[in-house]
Legacy VTK file of the C-alpha trace (Angstrom):
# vtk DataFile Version 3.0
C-alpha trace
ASCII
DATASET POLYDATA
POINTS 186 float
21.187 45.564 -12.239
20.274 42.450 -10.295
18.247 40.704 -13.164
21.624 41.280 -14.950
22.936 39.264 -13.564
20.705 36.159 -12.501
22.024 34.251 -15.126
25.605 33.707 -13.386
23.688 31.970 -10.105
21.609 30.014 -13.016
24.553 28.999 -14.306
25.988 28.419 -11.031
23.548 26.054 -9.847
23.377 24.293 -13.554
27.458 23.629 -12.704
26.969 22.044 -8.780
23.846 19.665 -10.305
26.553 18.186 -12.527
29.259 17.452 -9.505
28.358 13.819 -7.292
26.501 14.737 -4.119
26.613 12.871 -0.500
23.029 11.813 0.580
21.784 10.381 3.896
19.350 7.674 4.183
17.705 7.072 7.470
18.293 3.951 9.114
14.348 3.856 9.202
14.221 4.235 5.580
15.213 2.394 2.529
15.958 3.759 -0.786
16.696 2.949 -4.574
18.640 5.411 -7.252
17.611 4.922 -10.565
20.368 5.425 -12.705
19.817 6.428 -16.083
15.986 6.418 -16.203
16.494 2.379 -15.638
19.095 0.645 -13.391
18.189 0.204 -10.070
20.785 0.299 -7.266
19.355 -0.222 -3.201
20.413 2.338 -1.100
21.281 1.275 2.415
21.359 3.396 5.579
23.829 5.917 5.771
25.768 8.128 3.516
25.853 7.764 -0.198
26.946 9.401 -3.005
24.524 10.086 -6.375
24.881 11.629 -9.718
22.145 14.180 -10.112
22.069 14.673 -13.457
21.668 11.396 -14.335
20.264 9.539 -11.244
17.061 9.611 -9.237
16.927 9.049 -5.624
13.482 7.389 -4.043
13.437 6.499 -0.404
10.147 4.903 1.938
9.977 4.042 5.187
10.957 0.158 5.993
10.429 -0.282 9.658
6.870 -1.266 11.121
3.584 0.206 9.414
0.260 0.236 10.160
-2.535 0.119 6.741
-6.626 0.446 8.133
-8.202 -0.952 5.007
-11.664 0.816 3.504
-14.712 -0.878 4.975
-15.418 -3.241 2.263
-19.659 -4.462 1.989
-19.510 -8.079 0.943
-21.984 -10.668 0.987
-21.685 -14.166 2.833
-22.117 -17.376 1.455
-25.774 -17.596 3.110
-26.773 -13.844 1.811
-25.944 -11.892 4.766
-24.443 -8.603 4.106
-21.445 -7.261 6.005
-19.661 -4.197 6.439
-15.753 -4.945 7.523
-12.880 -3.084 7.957
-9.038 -4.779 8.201
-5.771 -3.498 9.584
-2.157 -4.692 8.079
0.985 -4.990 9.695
4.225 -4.810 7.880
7.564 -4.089 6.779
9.209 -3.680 3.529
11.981 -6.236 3.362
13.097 -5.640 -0.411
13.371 -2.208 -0.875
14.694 -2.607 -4.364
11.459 -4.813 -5.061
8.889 -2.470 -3.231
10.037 0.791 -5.272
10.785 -0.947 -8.889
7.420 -3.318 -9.196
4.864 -0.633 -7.790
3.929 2.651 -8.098
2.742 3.150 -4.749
3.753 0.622 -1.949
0.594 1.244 0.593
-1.724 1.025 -2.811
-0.453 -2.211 -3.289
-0.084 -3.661 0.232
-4.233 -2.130 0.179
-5.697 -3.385 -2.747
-3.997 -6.821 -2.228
-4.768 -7.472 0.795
-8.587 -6.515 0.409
-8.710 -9.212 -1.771
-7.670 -11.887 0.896
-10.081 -9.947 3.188
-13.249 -10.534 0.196
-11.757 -14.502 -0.341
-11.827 -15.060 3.731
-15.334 -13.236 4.447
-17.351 -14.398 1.573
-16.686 -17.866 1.367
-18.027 -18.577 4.688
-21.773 -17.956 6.119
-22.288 -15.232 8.677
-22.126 -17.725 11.634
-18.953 -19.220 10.811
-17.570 -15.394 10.275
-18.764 -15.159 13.458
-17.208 -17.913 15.205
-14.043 -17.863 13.507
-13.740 -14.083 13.078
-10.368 -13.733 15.665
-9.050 -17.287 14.742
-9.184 -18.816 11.271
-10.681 -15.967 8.985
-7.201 -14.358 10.789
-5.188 -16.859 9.665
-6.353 -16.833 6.325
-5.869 -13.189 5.894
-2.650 -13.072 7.162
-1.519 -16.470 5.024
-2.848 -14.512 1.743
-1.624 -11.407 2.385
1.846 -12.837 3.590
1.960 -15.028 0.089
0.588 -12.348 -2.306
2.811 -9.438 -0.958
6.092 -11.188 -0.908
6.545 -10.986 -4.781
6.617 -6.757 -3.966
8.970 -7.307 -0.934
6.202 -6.486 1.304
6.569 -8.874 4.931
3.070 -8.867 6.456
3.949 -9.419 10.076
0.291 -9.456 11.204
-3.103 -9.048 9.167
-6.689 -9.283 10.785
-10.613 -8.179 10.559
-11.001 -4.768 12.750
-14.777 -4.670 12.229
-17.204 -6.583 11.201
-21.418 -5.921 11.149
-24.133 -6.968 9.597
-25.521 -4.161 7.312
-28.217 -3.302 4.953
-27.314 -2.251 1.466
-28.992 0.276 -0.685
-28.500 0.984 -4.117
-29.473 4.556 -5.049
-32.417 4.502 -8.596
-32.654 7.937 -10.270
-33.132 11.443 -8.688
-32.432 10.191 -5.234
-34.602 7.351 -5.114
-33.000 4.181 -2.408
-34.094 0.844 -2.416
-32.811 -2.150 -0.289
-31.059 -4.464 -2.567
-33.142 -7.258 -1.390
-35.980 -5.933 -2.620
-34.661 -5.515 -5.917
-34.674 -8.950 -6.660
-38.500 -9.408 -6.149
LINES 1 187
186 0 1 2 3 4 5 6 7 8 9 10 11 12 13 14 15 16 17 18 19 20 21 22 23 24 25 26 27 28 29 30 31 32 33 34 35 36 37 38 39 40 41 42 43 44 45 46 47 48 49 50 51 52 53 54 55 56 57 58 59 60 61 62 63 64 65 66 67 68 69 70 71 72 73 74 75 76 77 78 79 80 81 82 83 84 85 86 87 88 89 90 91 92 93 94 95 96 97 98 99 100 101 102 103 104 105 106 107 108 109 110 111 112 113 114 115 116 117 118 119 120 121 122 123 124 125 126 127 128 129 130 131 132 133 134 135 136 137 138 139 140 141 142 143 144 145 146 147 148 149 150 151 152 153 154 155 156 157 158 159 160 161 162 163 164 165 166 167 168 169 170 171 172 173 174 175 176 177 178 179 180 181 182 183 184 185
């Protein structure tokens, strides 16, 4: 008798979807609705009112975050090889930007900003990384990442090298075999 009648709370629920609904958006958050598959309206925090059936309702956090970078190995202008790891600080200030240019707003805030970490560290030897490493390969980051993040509406507020050591790279031959890349150049 039940299965009778599931089709009148199918139908029920088909009927709300096509009435407006109120939404929240925390005043942490940030949010787009894409209307019609392609219009895109910012959300601000608070209540707001969307169209189900014909809108779609994205929201990310806005305030302060915190991105560790993968531990990049890069090589030094005088062939010294490095393991380092960077941390980026920021905020999304264009919401509308952040969710409509990327697919995924800490992809692109990582991938990015690893490349300002591989321009900084490799086009210095290892005793200039060294000496500059908390001042002016810093600065550079952060510059780079602050220039090449704004066109996503990304605001870096802080961007710096977390580690930084002096490694030995292998590359792996065959069944298992390792040899020191150094090596393979002799």
């Amino acid at each position: 008798m039940e299965a009778a009648f599931s089709w009148v709370g199918e139908i029920w629920e088909f009927l709300v979807s096509l009435l407006p609904h109120l939404g929240l958006m925390r005043s942490t958050h940030g949010g787009v609705k894409f209307k019609h598959g392609g219009r895109v309206k910012e959300i601000k925090p608070g209540l707001y009112w969307h169209w189900p059936v014909v809108t779609d309702v994205v929201s990310l956090p806005v305030k302060r975050q915190t991105l560790s970078l993968a531990t990049q190995t890069l090589t030094t202008t005088d062939d010294y090889t490095v393991a380092v790891g960077a941390t980026i600080i920021y905020e999304v200030n264009d919401v509308r930007k952040a969710l409509a240019e990327t697919w995924d707003v800490d992809d692109t805030v990582g991938d990015v900003s690893q490349k300002s970490v591989l321009a900084a560290v490799c086009s210095r030897t290892f005793e200039q990384l060294r000496e500059e490493l908390s001042t002016e390969v810093s600065k550079e980051i952060r510059a780079a990442c602050k220039r090449d993040l704004r066109q996503f509406g990304i605001l870096v507020k802080d961007a710096f090298l977390s580690d930084c050591a002096v490694v030995t790279a292998y590359r792996v031959i065959g069944e298992g075999t390792t040899v020191p890349l150094e090596s393979e150049e002799s």
